[in-house]
C-alpha positions in Angstrom: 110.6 97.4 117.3 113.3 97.9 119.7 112.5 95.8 122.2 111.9 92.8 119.6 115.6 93.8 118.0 116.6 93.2 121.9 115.2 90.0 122.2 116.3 88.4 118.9 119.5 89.3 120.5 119.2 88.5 123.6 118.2 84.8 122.2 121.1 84.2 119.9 123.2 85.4 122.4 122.1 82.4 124.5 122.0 80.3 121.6 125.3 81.1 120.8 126.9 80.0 124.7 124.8 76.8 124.4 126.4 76.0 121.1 130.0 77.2 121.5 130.8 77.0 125.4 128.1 74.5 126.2 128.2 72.5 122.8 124.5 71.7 123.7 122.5 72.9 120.9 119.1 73.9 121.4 117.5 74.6 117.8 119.0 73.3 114.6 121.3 75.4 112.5 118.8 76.2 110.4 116.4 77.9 112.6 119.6 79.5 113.8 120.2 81.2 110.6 116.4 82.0 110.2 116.6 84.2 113.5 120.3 85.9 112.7 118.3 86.5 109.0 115.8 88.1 110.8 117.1 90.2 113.4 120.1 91.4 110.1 117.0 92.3 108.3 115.7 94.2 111.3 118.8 95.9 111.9 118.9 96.5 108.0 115.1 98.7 108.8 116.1 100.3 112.4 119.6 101.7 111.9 119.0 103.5 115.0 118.9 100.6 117.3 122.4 99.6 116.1 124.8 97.6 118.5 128.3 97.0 118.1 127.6 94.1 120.1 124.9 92.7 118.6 125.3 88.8 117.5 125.5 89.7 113.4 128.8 91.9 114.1 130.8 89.1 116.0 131.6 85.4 115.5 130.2 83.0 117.9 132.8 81.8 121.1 134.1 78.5 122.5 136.2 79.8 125.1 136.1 78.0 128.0 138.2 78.4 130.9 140.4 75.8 131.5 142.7 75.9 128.4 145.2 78.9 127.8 143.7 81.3 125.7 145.8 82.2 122.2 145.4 85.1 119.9 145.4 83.9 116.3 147.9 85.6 114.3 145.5 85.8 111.2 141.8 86.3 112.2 139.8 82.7 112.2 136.3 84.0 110.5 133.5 81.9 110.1 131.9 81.8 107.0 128.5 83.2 105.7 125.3 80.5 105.1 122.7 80.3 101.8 120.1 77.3 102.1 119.2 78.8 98.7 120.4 77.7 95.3 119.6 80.7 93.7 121.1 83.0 96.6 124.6 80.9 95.9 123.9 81.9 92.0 123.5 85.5 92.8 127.1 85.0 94.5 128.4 83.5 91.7 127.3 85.8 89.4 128.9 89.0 92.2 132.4 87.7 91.8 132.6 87.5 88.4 130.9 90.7 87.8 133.7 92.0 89.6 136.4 90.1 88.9 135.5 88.1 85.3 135.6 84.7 84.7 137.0 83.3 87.9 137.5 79.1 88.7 135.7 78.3 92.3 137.0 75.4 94.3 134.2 73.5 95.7 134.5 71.3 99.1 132.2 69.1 101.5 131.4 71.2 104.4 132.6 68.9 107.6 130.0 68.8 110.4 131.9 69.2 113.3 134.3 71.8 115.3 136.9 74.4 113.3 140.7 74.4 114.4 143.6 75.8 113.2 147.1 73.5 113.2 150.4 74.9 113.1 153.6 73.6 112.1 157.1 75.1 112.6 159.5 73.8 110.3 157.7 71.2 109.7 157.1 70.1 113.1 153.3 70.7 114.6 154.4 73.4 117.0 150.2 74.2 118.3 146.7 74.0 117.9 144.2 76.5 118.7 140.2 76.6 118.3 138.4 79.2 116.4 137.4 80.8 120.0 135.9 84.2 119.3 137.6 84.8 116.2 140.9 86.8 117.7 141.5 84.3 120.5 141.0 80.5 121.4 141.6 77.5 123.1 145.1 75.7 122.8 144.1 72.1 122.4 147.2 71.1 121.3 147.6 67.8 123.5 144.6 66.8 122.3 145.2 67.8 118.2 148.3 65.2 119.0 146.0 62.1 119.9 144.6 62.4 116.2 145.8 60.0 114.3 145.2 61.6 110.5 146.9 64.8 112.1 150.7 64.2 111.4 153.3 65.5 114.0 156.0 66.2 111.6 155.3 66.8 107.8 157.4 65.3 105.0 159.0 67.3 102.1 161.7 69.8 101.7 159.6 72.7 100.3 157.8 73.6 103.8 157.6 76.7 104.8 159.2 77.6 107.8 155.5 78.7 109.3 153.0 77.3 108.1 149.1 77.3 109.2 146.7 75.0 108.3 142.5 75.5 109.0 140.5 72.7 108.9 138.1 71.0 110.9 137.7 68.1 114.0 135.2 65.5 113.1 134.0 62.4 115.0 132.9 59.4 112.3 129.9 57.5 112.7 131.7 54.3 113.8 133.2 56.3 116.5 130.5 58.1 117.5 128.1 54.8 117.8 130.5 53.2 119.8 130.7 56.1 122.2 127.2 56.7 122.4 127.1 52.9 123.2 129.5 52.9 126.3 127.6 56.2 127.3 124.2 54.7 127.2 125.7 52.0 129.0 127.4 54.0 131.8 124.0 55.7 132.2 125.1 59.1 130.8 123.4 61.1 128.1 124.1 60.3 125.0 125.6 62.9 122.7 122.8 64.1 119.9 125.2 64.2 116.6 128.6 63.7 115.9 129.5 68.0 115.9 128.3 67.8 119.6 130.7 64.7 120.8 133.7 66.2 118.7 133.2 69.4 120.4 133.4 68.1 123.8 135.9 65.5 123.3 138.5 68.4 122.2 137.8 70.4 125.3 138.7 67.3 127.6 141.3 67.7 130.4 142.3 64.1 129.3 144.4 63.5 126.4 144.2 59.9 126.9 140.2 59.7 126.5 140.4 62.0 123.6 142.8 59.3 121.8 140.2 56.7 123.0 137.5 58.4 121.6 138.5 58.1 118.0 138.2 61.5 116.4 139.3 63.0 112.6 140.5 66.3 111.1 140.2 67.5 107.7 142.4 70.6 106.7 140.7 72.4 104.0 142.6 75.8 103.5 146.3 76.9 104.1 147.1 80.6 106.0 150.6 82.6 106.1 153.3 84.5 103.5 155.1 83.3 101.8 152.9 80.4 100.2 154.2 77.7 97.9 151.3 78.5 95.0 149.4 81.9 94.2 145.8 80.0 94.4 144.1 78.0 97.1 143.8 74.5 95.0 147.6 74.1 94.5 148.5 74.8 97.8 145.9 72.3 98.7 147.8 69.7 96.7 150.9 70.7 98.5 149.5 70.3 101.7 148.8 66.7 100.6 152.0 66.3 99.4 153.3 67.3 102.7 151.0 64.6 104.6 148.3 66.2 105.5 144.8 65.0 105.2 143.4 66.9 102.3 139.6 65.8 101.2 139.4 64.0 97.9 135.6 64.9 97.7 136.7 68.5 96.0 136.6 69.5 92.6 137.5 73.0 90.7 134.1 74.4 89.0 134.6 76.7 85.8 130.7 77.6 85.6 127.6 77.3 87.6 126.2 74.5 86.0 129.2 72.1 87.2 128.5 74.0 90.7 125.2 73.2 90.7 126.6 69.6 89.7 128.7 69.3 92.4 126.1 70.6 94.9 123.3 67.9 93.7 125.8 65.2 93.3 126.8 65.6 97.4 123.6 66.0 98.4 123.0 62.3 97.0 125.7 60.5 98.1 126.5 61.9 101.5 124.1 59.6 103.0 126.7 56.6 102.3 130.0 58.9 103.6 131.7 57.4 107.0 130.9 61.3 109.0 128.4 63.9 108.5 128.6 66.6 106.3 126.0 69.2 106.4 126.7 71.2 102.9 129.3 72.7 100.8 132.0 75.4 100.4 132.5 77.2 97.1 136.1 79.5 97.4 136.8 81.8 94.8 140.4 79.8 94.0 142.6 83.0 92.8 144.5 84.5 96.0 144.7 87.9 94.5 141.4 87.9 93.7 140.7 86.9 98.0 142.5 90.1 98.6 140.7 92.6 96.3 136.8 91.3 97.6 138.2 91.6 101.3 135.8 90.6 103.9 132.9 92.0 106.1 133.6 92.1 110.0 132.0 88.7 109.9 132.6 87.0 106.7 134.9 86.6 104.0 133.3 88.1 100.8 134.9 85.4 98.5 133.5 82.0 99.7 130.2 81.0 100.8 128.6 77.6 102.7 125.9 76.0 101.0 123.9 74.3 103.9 121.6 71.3 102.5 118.1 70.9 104.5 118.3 68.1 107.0 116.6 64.8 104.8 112.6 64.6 106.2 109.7 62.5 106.1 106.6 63.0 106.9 104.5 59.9 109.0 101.6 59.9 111.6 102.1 60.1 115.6 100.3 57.0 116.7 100.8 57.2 120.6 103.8 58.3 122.9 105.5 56.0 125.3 107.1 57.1 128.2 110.4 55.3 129.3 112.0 55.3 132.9 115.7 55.0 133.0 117.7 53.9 135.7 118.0 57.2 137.4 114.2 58.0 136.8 114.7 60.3 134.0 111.5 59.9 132.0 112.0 60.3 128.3 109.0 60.7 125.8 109.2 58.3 122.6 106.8 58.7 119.8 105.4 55.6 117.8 105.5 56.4 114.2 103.4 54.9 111.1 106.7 52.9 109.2 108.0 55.3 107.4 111.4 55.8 105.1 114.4 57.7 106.1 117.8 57.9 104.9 118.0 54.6 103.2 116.3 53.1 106.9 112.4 52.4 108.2 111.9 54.6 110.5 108.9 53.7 113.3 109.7 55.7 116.6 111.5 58.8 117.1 112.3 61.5 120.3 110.3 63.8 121.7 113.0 64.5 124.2 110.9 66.4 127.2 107.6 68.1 128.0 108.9 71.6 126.5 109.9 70.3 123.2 106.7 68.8 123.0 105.3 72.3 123.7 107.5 74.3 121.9 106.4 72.1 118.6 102.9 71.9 119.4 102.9 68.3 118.9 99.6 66.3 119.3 98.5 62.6 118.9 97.5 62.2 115.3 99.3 65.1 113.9 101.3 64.8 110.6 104.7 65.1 112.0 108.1 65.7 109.9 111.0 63.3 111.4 114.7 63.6 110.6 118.0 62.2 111.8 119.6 64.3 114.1 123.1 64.6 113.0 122.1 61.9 109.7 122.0 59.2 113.3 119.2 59.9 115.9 115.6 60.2 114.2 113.3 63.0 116.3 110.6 64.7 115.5 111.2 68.5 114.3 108.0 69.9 113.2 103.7 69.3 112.9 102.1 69.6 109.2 99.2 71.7 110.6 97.3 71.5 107.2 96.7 68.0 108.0 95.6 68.4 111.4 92.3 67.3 111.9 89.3 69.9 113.7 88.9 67.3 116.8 92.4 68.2 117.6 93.4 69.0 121.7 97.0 69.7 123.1 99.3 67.0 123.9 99.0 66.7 128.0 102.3 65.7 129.4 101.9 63.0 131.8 102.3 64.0 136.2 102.8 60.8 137.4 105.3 57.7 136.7 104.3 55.2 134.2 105.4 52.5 135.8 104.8 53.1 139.7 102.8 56.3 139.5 104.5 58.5 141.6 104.0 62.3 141.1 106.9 63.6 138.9 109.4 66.4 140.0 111.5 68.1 137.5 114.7 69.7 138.6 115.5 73.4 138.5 117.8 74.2 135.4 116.9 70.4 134.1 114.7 69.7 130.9 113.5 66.5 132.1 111.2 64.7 134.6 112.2 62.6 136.7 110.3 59.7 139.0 111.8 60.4 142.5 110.6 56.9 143.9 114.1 55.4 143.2 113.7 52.5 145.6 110.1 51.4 144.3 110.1 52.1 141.1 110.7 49.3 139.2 112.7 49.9 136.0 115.0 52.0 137.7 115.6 49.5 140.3 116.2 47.0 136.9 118.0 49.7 135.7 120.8 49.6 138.4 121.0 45.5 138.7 121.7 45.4 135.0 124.5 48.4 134.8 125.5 46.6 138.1 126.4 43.1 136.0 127.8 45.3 132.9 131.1 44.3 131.4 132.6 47.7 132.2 131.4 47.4 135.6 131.8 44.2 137.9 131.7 41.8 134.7 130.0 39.4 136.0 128.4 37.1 133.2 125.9 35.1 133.1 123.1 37.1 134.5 122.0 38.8 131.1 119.4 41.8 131.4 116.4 38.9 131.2 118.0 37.2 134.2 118.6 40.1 136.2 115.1 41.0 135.6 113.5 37.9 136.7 115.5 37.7 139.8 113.8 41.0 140.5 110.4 39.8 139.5 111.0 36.8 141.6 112.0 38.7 144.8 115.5 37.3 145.1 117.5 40.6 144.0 116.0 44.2 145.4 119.1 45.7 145.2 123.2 45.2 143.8 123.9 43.4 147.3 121.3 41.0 147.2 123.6 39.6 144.2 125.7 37.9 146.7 123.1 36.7 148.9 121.2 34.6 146.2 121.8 30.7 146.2 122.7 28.9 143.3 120.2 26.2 144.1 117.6 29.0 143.9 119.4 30.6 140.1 119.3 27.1 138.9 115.1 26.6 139.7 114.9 29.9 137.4 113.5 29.3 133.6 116.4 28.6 131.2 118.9 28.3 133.8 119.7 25.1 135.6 123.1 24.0 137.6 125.5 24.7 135.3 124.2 28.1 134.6 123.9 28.8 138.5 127.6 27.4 138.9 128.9 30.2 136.5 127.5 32.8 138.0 128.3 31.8 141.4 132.0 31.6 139.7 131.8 35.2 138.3 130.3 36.4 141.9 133.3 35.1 143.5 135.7 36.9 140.6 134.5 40.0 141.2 135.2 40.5 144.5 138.3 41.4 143.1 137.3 43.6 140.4 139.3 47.5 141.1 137.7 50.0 143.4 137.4 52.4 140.4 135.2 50.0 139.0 133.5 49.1 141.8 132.3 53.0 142.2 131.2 52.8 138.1 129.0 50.0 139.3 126.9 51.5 141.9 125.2 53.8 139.3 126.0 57.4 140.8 124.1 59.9 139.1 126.7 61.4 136.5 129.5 59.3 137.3 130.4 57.4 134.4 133.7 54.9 133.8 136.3 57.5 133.9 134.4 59.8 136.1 135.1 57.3 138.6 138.4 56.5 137.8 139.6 60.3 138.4 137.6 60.0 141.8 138.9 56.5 143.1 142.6 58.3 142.1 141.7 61.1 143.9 140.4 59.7 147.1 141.8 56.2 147.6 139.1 54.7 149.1 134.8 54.5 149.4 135.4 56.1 153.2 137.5 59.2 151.9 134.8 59.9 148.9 131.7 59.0 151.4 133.1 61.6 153.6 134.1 64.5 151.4 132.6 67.6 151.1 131.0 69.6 148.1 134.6 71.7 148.1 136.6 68.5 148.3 134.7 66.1 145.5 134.8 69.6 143.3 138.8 69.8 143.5 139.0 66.1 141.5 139.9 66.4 137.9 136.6 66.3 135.7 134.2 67.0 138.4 132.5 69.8 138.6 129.3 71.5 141.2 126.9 69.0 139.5 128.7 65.8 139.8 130.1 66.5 143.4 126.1 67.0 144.5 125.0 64.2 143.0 127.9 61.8 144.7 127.0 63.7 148.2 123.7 62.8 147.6 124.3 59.0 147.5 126.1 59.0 150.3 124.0 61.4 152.0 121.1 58.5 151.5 120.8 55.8 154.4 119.6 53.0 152.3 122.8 53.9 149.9 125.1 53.9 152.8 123.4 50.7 153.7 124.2 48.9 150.4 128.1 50.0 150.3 128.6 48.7 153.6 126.8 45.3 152.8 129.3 45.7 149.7 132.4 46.1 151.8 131.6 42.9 154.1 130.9 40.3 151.0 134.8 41.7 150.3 134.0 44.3 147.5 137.4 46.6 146.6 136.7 49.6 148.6 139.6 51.6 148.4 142.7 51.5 145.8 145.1 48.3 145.7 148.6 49.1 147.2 150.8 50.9 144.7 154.3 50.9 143.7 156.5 53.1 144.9 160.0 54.3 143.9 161.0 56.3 147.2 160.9 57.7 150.6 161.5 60.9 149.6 158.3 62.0 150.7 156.9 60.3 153.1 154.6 61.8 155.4 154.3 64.8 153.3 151.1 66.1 152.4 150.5 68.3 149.0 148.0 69.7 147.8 148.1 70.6 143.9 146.3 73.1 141.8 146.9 75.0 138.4 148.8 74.0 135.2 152.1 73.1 134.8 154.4 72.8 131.7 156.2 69.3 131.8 153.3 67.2 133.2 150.0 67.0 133.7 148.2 67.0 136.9 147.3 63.4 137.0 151.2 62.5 136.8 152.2 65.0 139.5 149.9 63.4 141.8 151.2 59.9 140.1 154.8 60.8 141.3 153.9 62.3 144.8 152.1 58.7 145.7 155.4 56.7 143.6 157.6 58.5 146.4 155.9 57.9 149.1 153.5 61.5 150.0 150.0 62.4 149.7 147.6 64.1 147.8 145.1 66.2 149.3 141.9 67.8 147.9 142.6 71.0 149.8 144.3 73.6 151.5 144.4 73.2 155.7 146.9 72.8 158.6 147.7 69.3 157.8 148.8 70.6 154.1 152.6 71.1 153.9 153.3 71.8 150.3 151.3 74.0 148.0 152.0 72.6 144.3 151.2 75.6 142.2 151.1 76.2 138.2 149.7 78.5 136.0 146.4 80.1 136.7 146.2 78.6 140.4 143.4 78.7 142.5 142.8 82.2 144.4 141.2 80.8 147.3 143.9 78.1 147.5 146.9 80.4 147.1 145.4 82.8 149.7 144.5 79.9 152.5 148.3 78.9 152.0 149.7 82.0 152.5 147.7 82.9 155.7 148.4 79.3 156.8 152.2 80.0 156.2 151.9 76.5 153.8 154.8 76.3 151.8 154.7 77.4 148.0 156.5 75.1 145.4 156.7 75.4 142.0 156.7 72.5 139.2 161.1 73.2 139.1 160.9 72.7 143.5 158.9 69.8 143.3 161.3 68.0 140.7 164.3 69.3 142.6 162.2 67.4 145.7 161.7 63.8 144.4 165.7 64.0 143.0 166.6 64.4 146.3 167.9 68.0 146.5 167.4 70.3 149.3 165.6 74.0 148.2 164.4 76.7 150.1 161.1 77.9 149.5 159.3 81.3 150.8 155.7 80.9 151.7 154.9 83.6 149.4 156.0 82.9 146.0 155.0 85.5 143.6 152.8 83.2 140.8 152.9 84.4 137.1 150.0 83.5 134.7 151.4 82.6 131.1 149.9 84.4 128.2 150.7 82.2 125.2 150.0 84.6 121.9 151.6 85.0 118.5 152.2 88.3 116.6 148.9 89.1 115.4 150.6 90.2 112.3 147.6 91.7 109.4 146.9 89.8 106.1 144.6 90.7 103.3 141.6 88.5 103.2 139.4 86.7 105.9 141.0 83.3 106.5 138.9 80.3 108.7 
């Protein structure tokens, strides 16, 4: 029984990193809570195997590395799940055996990633994730791009410190249009709102967080001191005080109207603009918080009702196989019509060859289909009683649907892929189309049909052929004619002066979406300086990390790539950045290279303001480096290169003192300090989240 107690660990653990660090979930939340129900159960049976770090005696972490870390000064707890009706009764019926009649404040449980807002005399002073509970992530830049969060509150009754818990959402509208641009760009698309609100708060850029369109709800207020002595009222305050409060929340007397409440949010969160995936119930009375306390998990006074995901239940006709544009193969099943969630639903994911495994899924099964995240329909589960005797496993396919070339699958990736890329005809599609796209070169008139048939035809093989195509031969296409073949000769001849930045988009670099590539054509200047970089180098731009630096050396590192760029480059394509303003001399011919944090500005402006007076930014550390910019939490390997180089070391105050003309003296070993932002973890009665 041990060894079993082990391995349910061991695979929440992992659960647990690709949820909170990773926001990648791999099973649902409900078989989450099935396997922490079973291994608490276990653990229940076997004291003798007990672990203090076992994953039922912790809450899960989102820590990741590049944000300071902060120490909550109340603990942020999560809070304990029922999918049972008659579970949330029994905890109904706890309290007020304990504490008598008692009111319950009722809520919608938001569907998306906990944070905790705080406001100094009325002005918001930071904002911190849940973390592990103890600690987490100061997001406060990007808490400031949210609109419905307000920056300073209005009243005169505030309390001098006040913290607010609540929670980060992304709403449907926004998280269709994302998943849009994504799709477009030829990235993964996120699977549910929670996952794309997760990983848009963890962005190094506040300005694509404020792009991106994200909510917060605050839904409970933490500190001394209060204005009222019971969670509703304070609520109301914290309205009062402009701050988004729910208006979906009621105060329950019994549990008939809980029950009420329950059922009545079940129905009509279907038609609600974000997802919701249950509801809260709070004992209301603060004093009555205090004396039930909490568990080392759990606050012992409110409890989540989580609703089961809405199913259906239809036939698996066939399974089609589709090739994207980088040869990622992605399983799609083809459903008998079936209803779901007020649409007809008739194909759904598979997503890859070991979720088909894992489910057991077979042509003809009975197969349960939900929305993933109320947006993406997939397939979660086989009706086995209706699985007929003549029966056989599902056999993934080995070659490419559409060229049949062998597949190869990628260590550490769930998918196939079709490694043909230059014969293999929707990928080569694929690339022409994201090639024409409006975020790319813009060039209109050649829709995805067009692009196509000039494939089919054999006047476009790759992006360059674009230019080489003659308008008399567009105009003897179907549907087209002169004037057709004009405009696009017209938009050709525009977008040879389409931005470098864009120009990179458009090739179709594995993971290197529209502002991946703006951060790189920033960081390098020109197609030359990225084609040449190493693994080290690409790594060193913002937002791009071991996997994306491969996959650009891989491009390059291909001859019929290299081949295309230069073709590119002589019909006059952008291949480096346009010349940019600048506001001195002060620099010139000085050569920085910048790494860590820095108080006043980000790194994007620093390296703004060394090109505006007239230096250079370099990816790394060598002879030709004369100034080491250095913030918090610098490099190691950077800092140690300098100082046996003898490169200078300037801090954030030097380099300001530089560009305003003033002379400093700098020692090429300058003592750096790392910054430990943390409040006064000061104890309060109750578990607060």
């Amino acid at each position: 029984m041990q060894k079993t107690i082990e391995q349910l660990r061991d695979k929440l653990n992992l659960l647990n990193y690709k949820y909170y660090v990773e926001a990648n979930p791999e099973v649902s939340d409900y078989e989450y809570d099935q396997l922490l129900c079973q291994l608490q159960q276990l653990e229940a049976q076997y004291p003798q195997f007990f672990d203090p770090n076992s994953p039922t005696q912790r809450v899960g972490s989102d820590l990741a590395n590049s944000f300071n870390s902060v120490e909550h000064r109340y603990p942020m707890l999560s809070l304990s799940n029922t999918y049972s009706l008659e579970e949330l009764r029994d905890f109904v019926g706890r309290i007020e055996r304990e504490e008598g009649e008692s009111e319950f404040v009722c809520e919608l449980k938001f569907d998306g990633t906990a944070i905790s807002i705080i406001y100094e005399n009325g002005r918001l002073l930071r904002a911190v994730t849940r973390g592990d509970g103890v600690r987490g992530d100061d997001v406060t830049a990007n808490i400031r791009t949210i609109r419905s969060v307000p920056l300073v509150l209005r009243g005169d009754d505030i309390p001098p410190y006040l913290e607010m818990r609540g929670e980060v959402i992304m709403p449907h509208a926004s998280f269709n249009r994302l998943n849009a641009e994504r799709e477009e760009a030829g990235e993964n698309p996120f699977a549910n709102p929670r996952n794309a609100a997760a990983g848009t708060i963890k962005l190094q850029n506040s300005a694509e967080v404020a792009r991106r369109g994200l909510d917060c709800f605050l839904y409970y207020m933490v500190g001394e001191g209060l204005p009222c002595d019971n969670h509703w009222d304070n609520l109301q305050k914290a309205r009062s005080w402009g701050l988004k409060i729910s208006d979906r929340m009621v105060k329950c007397h019994s549990w008939s109207e809980i029950e009420n409440f329950i059922t009545t949010t079940d129905t009509e969160r279907a038609s609600l603009p974000y997802d919701t995936d249950g509801a809260v119930i709070k004992l209301n009375d603060y004093a009555k918080q205090r004396r039930l306390g909490s568990t080392a998990k759990a606050p012992r006074w409110a409890v989540a009702y989580k609703f089961k995901a809405e199913q259906a239940l239809s036939r698996l006709l066939s399974v089609d196989f589709q090739v994207g544009r980088t040869g990622a193969i992605t399983p799609v099943a083809n459903l008998e019509p079936v209803q779901l969630a007020g649409t007809v639903v008739k194909r759904a994911s598979l997503h890859n060859a070991d979720q088909i495994a894992l489910l057991d899924v077979r042509l003809g099964d009975m197969v349960y289909v939900e929305k993933g995240g109320e947006i993406i329909p997939k397939i979660t589960g086989v009706e086995l009683s209706e699985r007929g005797a003549e029966s056989v496993p599902f056999d993934y396919i080995k070659t490419c649907p559409e060229c049949g070339t062998p597949l190869v699958r990628i260590e550490g990736e769930a998918k196939h892929y079709c490694p043909n890329s230059e014969g293999c005809a929707p990928q080569i599609v694929g690339r022409l189309i994201h090639f024409l796209s409006r975020k790319a070169m813009n060039i209109e008139g050649i829709g995805d049909e067009t692009a196509e048939l000039l494939y089919r035809c054999g006047l476009v093989r790759d992006v360059a052929d674009f230019y080489d195509v003659k308008p008399q031969q567009i105009a003897a296409l179907p549907r087209m004619g002169v004037k057709s073949a004009e405009n696009i000769m017209r938009q050709l001849e525009a977008s040879r002066k389409v931005p470098f930045a864009r120009v990179l988009f458009a090739l179709g670099i594995r993971f290197v979406g529209e502002t991946t590539a703006k951060y790189l054509a920033a960081h390098f200047g020109s197609m030359d300086a990225l084609a040449s970089a190493s693994l080290e180098e690409l790594a060193e731009a913002d937002e791009v990390g071991e996997k994306i630096a491969a996959s650009i050396r891989a491009f390059f590192d291909d001859e019929t790539n290299r081949k295309i760029v230069a073709r590119l480059r002589e019909v006059g394509l952008q291949m480096e950045e346009g010349e940019k303003q600048t506001l001195s001399t002060l620099l010139d011919g000085v050569s920085i290279v910048i790494s860590g944090s820095f108080e006043r500005h980000s790194r994007d402006e620093l390296k703004a303001l060394i090109e505006l007076h007239g230096g250079k930014n370099l990816a790394s550390v060598s002879g030709a480096t004369d100034y080491l910019l250095a913030g918090d939490k610098i490099g190691p390997a950077k800092l140690q290169k300098a100082t046996k180089l003898g490169v200078k070391i300037i801090s954030e105050s030097d380099f300001e003192s530089m560009i305003e003309g003033a002379e400093i003296v700098v020692s090429p070993e300058v003592k750096i300090e790392e910054k430990h932002h943390s409040e006064e973890n000061n104890s309060i009665q109750g578990v607060l989240f």
